[in-house]
Backbone bond lengths (Angstrom), bond angles and torsions (degrees), N, CA, C in turn:
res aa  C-N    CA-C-N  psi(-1)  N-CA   C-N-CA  omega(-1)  CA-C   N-CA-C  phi
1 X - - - 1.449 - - 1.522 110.53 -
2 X 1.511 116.54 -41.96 1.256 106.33 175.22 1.477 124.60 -60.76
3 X 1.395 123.49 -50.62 1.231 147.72 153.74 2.031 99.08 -8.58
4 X 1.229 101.81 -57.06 1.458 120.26 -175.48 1.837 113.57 -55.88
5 X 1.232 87.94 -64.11 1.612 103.81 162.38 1.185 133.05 -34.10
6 X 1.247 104.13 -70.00 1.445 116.80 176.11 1.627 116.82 -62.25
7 X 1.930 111.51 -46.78 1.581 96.49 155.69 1.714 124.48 -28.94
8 X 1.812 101.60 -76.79 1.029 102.66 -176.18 2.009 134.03 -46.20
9 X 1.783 97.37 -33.02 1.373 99.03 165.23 1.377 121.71 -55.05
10 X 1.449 122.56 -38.80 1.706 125.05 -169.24 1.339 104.63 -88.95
11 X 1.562 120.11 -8.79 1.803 120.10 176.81 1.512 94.65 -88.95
12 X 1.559 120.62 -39.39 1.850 90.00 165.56 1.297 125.25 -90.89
13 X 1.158 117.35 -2.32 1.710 109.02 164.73 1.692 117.84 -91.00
14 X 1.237 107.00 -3.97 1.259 123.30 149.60 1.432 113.84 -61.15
15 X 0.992 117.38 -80.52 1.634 124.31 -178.87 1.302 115.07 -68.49
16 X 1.516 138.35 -15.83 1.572 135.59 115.36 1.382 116.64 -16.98
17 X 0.950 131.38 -69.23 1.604 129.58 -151.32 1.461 77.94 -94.55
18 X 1.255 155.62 -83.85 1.278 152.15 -129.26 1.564 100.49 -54.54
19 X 1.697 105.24 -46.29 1.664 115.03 -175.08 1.482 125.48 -68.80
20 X 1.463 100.18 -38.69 1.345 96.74 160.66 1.418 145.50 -119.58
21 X 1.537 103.07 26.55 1.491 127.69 162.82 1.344 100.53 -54.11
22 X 1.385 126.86 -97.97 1.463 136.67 -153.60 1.829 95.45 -34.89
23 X 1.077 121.42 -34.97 1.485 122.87 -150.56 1.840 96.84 -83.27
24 X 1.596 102.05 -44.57 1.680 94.32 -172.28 1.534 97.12 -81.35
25 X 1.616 119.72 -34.26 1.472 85.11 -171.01 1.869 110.91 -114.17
26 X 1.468 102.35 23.56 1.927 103.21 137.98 2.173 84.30 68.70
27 X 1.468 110.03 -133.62 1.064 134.78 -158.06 2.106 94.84 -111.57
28 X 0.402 51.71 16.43 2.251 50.49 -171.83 1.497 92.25 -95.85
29 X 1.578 134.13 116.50 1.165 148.80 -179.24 1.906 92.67 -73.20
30 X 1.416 113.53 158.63 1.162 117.31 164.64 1.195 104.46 -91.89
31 X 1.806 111.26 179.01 1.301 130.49 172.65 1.404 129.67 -74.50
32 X 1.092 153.28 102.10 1.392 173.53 151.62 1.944 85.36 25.66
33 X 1.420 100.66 -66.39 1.679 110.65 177.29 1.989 114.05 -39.67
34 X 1.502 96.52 -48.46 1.566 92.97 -177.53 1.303 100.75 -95.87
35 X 1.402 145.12 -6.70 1.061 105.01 163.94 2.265 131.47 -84.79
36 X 1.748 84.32 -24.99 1.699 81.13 155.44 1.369 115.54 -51.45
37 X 1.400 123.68 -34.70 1.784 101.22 -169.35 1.641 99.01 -85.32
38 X 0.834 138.34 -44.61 1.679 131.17 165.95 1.556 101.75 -26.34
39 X 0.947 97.26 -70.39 1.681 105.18 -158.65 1.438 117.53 -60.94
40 X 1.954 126.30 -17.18 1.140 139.20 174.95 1.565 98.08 -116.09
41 X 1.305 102.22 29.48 2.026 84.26 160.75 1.449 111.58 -119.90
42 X 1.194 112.96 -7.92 1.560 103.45 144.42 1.549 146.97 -47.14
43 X 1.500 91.99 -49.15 1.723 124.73 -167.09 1.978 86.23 -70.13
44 X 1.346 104.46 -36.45 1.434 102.68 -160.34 1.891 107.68 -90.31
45 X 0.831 89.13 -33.63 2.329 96.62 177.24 2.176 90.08 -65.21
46 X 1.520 81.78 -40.09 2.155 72.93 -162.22 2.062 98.82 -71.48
47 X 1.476 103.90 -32.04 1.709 97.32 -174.35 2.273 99.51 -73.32
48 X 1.224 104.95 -6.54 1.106 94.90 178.26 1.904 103.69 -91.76
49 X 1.245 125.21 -51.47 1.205 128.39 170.69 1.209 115.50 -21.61
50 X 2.026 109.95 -59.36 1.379 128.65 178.65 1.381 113.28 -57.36
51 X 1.271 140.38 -39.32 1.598 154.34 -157.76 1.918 87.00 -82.99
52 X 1.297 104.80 -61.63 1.570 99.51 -157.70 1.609 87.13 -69.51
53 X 1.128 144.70 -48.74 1.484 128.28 -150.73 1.635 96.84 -72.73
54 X 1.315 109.41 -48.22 1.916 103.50 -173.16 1.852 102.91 -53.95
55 X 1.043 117.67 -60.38 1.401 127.34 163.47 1.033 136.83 -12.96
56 X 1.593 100.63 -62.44 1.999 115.13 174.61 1.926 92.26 107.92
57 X 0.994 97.51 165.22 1.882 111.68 -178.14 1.561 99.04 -54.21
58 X 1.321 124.07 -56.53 1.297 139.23 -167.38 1.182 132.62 -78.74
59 X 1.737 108.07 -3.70 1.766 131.09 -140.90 1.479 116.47 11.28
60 X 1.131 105.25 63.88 1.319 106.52 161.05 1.543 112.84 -152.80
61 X 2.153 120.33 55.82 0.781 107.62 163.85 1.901 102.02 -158.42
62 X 1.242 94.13 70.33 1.798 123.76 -165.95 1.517 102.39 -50.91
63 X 1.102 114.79 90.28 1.552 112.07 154.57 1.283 141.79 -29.07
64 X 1.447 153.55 37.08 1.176 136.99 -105.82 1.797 96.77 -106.37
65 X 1.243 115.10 19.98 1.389 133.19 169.53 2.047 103.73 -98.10
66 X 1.358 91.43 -51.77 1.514 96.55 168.54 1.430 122.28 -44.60
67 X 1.857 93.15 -44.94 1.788 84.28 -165.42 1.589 116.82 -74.47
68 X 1.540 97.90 -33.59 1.253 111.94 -174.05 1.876 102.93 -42.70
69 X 1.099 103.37 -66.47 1.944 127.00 -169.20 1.637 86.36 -61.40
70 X 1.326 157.10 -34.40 1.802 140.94 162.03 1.704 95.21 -81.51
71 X 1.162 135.34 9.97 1.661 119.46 160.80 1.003 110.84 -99.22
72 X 1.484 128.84 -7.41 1.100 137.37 -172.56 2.161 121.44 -66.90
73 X 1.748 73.84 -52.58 1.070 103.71 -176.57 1.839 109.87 -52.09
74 X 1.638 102.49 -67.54 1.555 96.99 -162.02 1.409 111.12 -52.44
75 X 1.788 121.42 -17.06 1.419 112.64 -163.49 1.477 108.16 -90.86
76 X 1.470 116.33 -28.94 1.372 117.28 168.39 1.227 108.22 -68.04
77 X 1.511 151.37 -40.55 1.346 144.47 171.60 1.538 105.33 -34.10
78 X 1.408 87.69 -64.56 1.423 108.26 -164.80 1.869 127.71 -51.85
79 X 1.942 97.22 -20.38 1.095 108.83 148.54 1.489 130.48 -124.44
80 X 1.188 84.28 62.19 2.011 118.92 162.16 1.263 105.98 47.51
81 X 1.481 113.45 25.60 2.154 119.49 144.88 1.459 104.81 -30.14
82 X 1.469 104.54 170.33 1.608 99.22 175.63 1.731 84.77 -125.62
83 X 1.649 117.44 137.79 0.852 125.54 -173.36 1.591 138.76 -44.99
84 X 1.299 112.34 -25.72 1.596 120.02 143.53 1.661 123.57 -49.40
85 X 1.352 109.76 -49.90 1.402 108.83 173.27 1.341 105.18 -53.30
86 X 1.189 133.04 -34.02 1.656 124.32 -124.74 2.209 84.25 -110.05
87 X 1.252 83.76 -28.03 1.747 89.04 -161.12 1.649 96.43 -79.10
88 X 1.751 109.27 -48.36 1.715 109.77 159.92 1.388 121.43 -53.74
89 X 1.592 129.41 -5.39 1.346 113.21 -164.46 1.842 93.99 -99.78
90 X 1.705 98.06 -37.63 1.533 105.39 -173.53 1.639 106.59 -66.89
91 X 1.362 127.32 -12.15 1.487 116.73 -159.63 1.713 90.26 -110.50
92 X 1.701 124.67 1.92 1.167 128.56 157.73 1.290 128.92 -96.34
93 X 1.077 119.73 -5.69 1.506 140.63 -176.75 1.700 104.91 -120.23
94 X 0.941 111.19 -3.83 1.695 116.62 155.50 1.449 101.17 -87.47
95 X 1.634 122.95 -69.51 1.339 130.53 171.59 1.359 104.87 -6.76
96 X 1.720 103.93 -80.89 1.734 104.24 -152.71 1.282 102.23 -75.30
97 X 1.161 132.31 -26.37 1.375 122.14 165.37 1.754 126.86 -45.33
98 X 1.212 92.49 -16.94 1.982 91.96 -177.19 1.216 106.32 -109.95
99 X 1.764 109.00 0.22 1.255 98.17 -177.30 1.814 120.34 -67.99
């Protein structure tokens, strides 16, 4: 449930800042500096999502079927899968692993 929460807290402070960005800062481009951190605080809330769920609430209950099926993923990206394949290949290679 918490897990839930906290999504939902960062989807309205998400749509907070999104709504009233354009409005406070009008036509004035940001700084090269803030816009890298905008643009990597996504990548970073979702690698945290990923860390606590493989983990367990408490991190201390490591899936090692989990990890295998998210290792899957970066190496098929990495050889230019298209991300459906890559996300169906990891949630099949979790599969046979529990079998």
């Amino acid at each position: 449930m918490t897990l839930w929460l906290t999504i939902g807290a960062v989807a309205v402070l998400s749509f907070t800042c999104k709504a009233f960005g354009p409005a406070l800062f009008g036509g004035r481009t940001l700084p090269p500096r803030a816009r890298s951190v905008i643009a990597l605080t996504a990548p970073a809330l979702l690698a945290g999502f990923v860390v606590v769920d493989v983990l367990g609430p408490r991190w201390n209950a490591l899936d090692l079927t989990v990890l295998a099926g998210l290792a899957v993923v970066p190496l098929l990206l990495w050889r230019r899968a298209p991300l459906p394949v890559a996300l169906v290949a990891a949630v099949a290679v979790t599969a046979l692993l529990r079998l």
